[in-house]
C-alpha positions as CSV (number, residue, x, y, z in Angstrom):
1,X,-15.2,21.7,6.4
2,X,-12.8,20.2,4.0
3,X,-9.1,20.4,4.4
4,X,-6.1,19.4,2.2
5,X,-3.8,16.6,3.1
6,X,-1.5,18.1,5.2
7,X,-3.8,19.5,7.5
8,X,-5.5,16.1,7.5
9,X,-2.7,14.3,8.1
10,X,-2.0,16.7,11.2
11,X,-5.4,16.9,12.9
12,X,-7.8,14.1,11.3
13,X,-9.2,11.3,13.1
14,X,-7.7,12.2,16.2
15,X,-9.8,13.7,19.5
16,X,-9.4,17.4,20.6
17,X,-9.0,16.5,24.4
18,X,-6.9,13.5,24.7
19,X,-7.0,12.0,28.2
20,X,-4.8,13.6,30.9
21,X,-4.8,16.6,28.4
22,X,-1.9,15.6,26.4
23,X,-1.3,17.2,23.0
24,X,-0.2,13.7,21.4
25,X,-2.6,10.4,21.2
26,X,-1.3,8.4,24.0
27,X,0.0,4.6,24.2
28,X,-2.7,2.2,25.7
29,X,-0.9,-0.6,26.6
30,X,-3.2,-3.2,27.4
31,X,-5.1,-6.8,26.1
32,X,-7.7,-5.9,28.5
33,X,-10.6,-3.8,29.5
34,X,-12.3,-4.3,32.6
35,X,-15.8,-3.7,33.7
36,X,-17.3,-1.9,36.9
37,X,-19.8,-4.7,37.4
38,X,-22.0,-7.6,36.0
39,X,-24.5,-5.1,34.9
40,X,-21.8,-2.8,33.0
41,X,-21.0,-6.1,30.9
42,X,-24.8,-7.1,30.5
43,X,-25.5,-3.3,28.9
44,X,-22.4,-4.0,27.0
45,X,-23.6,-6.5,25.1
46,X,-27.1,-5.1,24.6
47,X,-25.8,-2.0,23.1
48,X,-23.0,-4.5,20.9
49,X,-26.0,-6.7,19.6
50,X,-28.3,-3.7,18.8
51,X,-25.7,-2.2,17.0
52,X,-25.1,0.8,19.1
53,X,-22.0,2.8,18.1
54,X,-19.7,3.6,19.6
55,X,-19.2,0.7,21.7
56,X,-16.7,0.9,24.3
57,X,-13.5,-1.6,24.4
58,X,-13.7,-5.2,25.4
59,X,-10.8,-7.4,24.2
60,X,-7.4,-6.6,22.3
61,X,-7.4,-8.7,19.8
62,X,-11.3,-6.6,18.4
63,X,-9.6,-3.2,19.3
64,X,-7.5,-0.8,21.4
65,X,-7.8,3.3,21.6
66,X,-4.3,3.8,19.9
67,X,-5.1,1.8,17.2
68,X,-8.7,3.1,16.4
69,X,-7.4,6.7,15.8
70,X,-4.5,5.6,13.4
71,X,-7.4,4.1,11.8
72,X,-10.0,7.2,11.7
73,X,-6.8,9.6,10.4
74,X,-6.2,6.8,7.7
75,X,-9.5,7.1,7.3
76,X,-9.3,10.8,7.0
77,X,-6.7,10.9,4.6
78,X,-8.6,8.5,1.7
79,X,-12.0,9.9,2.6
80,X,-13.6,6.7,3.3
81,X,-16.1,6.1,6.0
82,X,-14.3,3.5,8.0
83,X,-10.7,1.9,7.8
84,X,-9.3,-1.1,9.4
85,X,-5.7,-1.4,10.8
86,X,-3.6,-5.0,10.3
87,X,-0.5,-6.1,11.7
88,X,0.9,-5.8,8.0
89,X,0.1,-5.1,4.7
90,X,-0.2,-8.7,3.5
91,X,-2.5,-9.1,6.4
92,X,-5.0,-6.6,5.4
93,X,-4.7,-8.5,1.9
94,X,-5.5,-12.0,2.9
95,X,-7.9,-11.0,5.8
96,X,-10.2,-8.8,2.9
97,X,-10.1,-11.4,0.4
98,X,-10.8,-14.3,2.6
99,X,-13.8,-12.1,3.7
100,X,-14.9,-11.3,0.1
101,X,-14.3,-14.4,-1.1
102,X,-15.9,-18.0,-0.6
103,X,-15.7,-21.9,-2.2
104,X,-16.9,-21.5,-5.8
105,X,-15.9,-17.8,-6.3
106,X,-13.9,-16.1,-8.7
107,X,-11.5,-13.6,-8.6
108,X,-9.5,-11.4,-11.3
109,X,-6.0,-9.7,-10.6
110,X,-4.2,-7.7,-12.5
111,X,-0.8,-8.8,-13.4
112,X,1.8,-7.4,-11.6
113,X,0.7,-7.4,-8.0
114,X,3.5,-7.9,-5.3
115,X,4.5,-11.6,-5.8
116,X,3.0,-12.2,-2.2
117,X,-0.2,-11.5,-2.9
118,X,-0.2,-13.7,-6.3
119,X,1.1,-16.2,-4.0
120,X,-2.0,-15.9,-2.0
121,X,-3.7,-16.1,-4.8
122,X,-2.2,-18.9,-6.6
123,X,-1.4,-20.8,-4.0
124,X,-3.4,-20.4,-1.1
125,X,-7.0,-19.5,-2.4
126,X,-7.3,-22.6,-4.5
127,X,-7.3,-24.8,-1.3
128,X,-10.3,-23.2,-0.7
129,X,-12.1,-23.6,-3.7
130,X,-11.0,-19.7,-5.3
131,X,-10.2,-19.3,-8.6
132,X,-7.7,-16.4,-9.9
133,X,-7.5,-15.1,-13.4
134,X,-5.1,-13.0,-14.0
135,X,-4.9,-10.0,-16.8
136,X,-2.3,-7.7,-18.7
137,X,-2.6,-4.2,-16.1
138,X,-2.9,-2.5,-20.3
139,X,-5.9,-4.7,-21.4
140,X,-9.4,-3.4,-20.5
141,X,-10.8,-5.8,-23.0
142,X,-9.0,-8.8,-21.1
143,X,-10.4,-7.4,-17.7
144,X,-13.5,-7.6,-19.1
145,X,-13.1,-10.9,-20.7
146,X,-12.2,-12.6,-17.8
147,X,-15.5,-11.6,-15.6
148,X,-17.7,-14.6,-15.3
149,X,-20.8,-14.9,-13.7
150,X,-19.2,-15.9,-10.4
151,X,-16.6,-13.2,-10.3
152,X,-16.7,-11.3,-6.5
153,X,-13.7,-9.5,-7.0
154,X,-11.4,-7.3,-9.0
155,X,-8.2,-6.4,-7.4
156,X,-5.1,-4.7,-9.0
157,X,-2.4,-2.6,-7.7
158,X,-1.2,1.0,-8.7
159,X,1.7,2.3,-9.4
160,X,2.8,-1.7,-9.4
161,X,6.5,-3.2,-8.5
162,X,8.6,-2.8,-9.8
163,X,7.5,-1.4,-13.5
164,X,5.3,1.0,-12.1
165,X,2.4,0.6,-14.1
166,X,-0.5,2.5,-13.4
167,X,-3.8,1.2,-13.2
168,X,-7.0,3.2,-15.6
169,X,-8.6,3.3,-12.8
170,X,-12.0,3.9,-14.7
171,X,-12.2,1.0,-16.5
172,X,-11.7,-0.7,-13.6
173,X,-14.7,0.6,-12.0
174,X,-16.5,0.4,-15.0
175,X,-16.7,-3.2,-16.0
176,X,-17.1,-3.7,-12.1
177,X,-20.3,-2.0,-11.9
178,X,-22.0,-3.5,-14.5
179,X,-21.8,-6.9,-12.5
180,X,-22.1,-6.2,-9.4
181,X,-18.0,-7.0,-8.5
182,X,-16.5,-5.5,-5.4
183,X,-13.5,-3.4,-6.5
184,X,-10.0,-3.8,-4.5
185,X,-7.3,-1.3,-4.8
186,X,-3.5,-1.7,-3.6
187,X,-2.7,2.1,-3.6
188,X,0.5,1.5,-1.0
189,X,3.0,3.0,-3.7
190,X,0.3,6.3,-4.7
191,X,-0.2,7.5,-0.9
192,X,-3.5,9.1,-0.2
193,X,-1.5,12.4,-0.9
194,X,-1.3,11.2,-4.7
195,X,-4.2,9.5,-5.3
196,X,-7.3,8.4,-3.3
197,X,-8.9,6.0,-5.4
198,X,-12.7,6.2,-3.4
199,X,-13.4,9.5,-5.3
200,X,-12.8,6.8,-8.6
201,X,-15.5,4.7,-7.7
202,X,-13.0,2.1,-6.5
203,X,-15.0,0.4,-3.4
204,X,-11.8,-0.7,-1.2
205,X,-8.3,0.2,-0.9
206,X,-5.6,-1.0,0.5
207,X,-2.3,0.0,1.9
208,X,1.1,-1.4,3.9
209,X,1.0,0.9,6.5
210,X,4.4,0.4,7.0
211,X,5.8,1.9,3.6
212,X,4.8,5.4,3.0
213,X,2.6,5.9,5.6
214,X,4.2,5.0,8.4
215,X,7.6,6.3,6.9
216,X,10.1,5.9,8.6
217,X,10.9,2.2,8.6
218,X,10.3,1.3,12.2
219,X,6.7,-0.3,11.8
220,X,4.6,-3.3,10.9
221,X,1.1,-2.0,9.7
222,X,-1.6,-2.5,6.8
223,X,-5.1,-0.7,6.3
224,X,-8.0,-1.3,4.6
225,X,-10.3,1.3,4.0
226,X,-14.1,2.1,2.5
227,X,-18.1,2.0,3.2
228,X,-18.8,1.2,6.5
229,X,-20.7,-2.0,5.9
230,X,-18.2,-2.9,3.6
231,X,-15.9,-2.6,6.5
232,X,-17.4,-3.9,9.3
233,X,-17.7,-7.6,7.5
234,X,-13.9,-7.3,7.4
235,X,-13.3,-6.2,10.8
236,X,-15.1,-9.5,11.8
237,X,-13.1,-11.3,10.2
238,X,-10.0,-9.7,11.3
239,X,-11.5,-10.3,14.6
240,X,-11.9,-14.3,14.6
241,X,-8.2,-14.1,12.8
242,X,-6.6,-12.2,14.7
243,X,-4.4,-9.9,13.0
244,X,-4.4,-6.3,15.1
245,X,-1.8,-4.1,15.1
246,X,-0.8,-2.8,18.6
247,X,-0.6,0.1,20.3
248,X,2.9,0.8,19.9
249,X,3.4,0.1,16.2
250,X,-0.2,2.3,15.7
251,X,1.5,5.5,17.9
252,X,4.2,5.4,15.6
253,X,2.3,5.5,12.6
254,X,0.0,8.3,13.8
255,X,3.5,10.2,14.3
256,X,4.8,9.0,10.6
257,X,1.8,10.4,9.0
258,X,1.7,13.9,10.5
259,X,4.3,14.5,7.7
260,X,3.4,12.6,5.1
261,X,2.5,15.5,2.7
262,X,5.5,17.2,3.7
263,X,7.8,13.5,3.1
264,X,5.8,12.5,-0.2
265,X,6.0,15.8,-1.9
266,X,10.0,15.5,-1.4
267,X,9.7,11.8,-3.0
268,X,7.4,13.1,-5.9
269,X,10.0,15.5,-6.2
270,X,13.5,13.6,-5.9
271,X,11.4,10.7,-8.2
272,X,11.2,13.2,-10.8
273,X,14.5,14.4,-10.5
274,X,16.6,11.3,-10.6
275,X,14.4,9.7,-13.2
276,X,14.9,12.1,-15.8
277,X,18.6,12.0,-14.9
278,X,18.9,8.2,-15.2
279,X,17.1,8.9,-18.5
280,X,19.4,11.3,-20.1
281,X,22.5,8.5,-19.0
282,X,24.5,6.6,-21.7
283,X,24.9,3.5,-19.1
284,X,20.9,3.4,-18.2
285,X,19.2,1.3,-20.9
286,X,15.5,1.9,-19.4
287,X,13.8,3.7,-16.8
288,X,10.2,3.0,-15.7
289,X,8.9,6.2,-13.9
290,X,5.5,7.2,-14.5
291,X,6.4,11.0,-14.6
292,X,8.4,10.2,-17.5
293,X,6.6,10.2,-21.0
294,X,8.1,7.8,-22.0
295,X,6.6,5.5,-20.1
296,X,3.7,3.6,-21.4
297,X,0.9,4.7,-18.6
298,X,2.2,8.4,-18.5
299,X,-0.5,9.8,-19.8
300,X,-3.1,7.4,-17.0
301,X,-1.1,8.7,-14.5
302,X,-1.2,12.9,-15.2
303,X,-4.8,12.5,-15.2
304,X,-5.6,10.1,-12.0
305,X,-2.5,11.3,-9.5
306,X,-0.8,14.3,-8.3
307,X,2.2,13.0,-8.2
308,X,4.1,10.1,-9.6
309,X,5.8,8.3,-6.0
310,X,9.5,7.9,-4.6
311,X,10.2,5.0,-6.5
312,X,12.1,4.7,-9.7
313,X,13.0,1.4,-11.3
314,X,15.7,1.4,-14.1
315,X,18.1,-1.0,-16.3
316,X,21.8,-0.6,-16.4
317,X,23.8,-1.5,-20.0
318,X,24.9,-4.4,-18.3
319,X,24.5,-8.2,-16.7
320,X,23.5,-9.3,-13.4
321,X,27.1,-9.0,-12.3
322,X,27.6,-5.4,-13.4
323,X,24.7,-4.7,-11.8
324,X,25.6,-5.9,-8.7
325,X,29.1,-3.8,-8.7
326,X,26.9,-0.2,-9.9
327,X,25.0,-0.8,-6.4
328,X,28.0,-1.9,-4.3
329,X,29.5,1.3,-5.5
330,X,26.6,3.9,-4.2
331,X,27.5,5.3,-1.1
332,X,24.4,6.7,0.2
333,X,21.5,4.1,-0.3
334,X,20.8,1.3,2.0
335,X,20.5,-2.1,0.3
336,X,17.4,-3.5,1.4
337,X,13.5,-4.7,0.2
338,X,11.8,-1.9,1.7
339,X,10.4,1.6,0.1
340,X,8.5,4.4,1.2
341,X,10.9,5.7,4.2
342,X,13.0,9.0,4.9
343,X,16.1,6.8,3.9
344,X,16.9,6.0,0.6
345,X,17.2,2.1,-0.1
346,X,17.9,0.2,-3.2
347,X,17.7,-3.0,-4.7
348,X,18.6,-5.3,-7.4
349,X,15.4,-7.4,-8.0
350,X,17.0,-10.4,-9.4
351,X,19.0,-10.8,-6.6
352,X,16.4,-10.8,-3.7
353,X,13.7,-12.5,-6.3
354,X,15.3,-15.9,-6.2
355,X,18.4,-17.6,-7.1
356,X,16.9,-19.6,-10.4
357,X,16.9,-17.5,-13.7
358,X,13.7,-19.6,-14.8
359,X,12.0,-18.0,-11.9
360,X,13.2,-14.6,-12.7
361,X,11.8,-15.1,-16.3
362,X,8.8,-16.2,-15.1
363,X,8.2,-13.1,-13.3
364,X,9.3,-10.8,-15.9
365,X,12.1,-9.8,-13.0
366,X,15.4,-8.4,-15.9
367,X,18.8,-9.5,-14.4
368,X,19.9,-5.6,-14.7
369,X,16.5,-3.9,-13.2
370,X,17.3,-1.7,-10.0
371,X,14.9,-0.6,-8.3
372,X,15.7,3.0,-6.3
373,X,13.4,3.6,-3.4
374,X,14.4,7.3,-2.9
375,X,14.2,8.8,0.7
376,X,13.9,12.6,1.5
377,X,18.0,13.2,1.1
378,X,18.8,16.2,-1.5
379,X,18.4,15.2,-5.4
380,X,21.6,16.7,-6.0
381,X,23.5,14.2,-3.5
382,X,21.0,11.4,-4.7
383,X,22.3,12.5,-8.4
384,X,26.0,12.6,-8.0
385,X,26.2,9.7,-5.9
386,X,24.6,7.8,-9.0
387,X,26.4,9.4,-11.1
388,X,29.7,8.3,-9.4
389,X,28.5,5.0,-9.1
390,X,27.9,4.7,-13.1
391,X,30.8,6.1,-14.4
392,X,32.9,3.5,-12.6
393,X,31.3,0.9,-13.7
């Protein structure tokens, strides 16, 4: 029977009868399993080289009870066969890629990814004989320009940071077909509960757990999810690089995403809000909101999401300086790097980009850009505190 997200994000993945008959998934707080005997280890491995599933736990670092149900509800949630949990979201990243990916490959990104994972990319992958090309997020005749024959992998994020451009996700899938390219999606600012980019045709996706999904700003995760064989080449992988979550860090994020259609419906909704506001405001030069029609990927967005995120990214009439002063003068944000939590937190991007204006260029990173991850407060406080904040400025 199919359900919608929020009874999903209640009930899925997890068993009815939990052990000792508790109601919530418990903690299992080991590294180890143990065996009754020789002969339980011997069958063991009979039934782990025949590929018999489900195979029972061995080891920690392969995987631990807590763990493998944040993983079947994440699961759940995107509709994929199988998903993967990570110690973080750059984890699941680099552990997919590196499993995707090998000496003599290519690889094309769209531009705009989190600087991270073009530093992977840039970086990182070259030492290992990986090539990146990278392509305009607007340009589906540059996407498909850049495929050579010994192009593995398209990977793009959507809604990006901190413009928020949205990926066609079509497109995407299109000119990946046609040569046989695996498809990668960072959907970590979307949320299942806006878009689940499988039913696009998209053959992986990715998320930092520890944004919207875990949600309240007190875990490390990522997830990778999609066809089971897809899967299970990254799981082993993860398994010889060892980045697991743990049981603690996956118990909170089971809890976090009980209410995540509850928590992202207030963010689509406060996003909306406040972005139409900063709109309509003589001080705000530009806002880049998806929901807004004047952005350039509005009309991508009303047709692949539900909902347009918690995040809005705008540009004050003003320097780096003035900038600075607007956000010292909100009283209710946090000032942090974070997004996706019950708290609101803000950010100038110059500031926490890097000290050299070349690099901010570079990036595309505007000495005025803000960028307003908006919690589950009331619009109306979110609004006047703004508003405050702008006219004193």
């Amino acid at each position: 029977m199919a359900h919608q997200c929020s009874t999903v994000a209640v009930h899925g993945g997890e068993e009815r009868r939990k052990p000792y008959g508790a109601l919530t998934t418990p903690i299992v707080q080991t590294s180890t399993y143990t065996f009754a005997s020789t002969s339980e280890i011997l069958d063991f491995m009979r039934r782990k080289e025949r590929g018999d599933l489900p195979v029972r736990d061995e080891y920690g670092r392969y995987t631990n009870p807590t763990q493998t149900t944040a993983e079947r509800k994440i699961a759940a949630l995107e509709g994929g066969a199988r998903a993967l949990l990570f110690a973080s979201g750059m984890n699941a990243i680099t552990t997919t890629l590196l499993t995707l990916l090998s000496s003599g490959d290519h690889m094309v990104m769209v531009e705009g990814a989190y600087r991270r994972t073009i530093e992977f990319a840039r970086e990182l992958l070259p030492r290992w004989g990986v090539e990146t090309t990278f392509v305009p997020i607007d340009d589906p005749d540059a996407l498909k320009e850049a495929v050579r024959g010994n192009t593995r992998v398209i990977m793009s994020e959507t809604p990006t940071n901190p413009y928020l451009r949205v990926m066609d996700l079509s497109h995407m899938v299109e000119i990946a077909r046609g040569h046989g390219i695996t498809t990668l999606i960072d959907s970590t600012f979307a949320t299942p509960f806006n878009l689940r980019p499988l039913e696009h045709g998209l053959d992986l996706v990715i998320h930092s757990a520890t944004k919207y999904l875990g949600g309240h700003n007190d875990l490390l995760a990522g997830a990778v999810v999609g066809a089971e064989e897809l899967v299970q080449k990254i799981e082993a992988t993860r398994g010889v690089l060892g980045g697991m979550s743990n049981p603690n860090d996956a118990y909170l994020l089971i809890r976090g995403i009980k209410t995540l259609d509850l928590r992202v419906r207030r963010h689509n909704e406060n996003g909306q809000f406040v972005a139409e506001f900063l709109a309509a405001h003589p001080m705000v030069s530009r806002v880049h909101y998806p929901g807004l029609v004047s952005h350039p990927d509005h009309h991508i967005a009303r047709r692949q999401m539900k909902g347009f995120g918690g995040v809005v990214s705008f540009e004050i009439e003003g320097d780096m300086e003035r900038t600075g002063r607007f956000i010292d003068r909100l009283g209710l944000p946090y000032v942090g790097p974070t997004l996706g939590g019950v708290e609101s937190v803000i950010q100038q991007m110059a500031a926490l980009f890097s000290l050299h204006r070349e690099d901010r260029e570079e990036a595309g990173i505007r000495e005025n850009l803000v960028r307003y991850a908006l919690g589950i407060e009331d619009a109306d406080d979110i609004v006047a505190d703004l508003d405050q904040a702008l006219a004193g400025i």
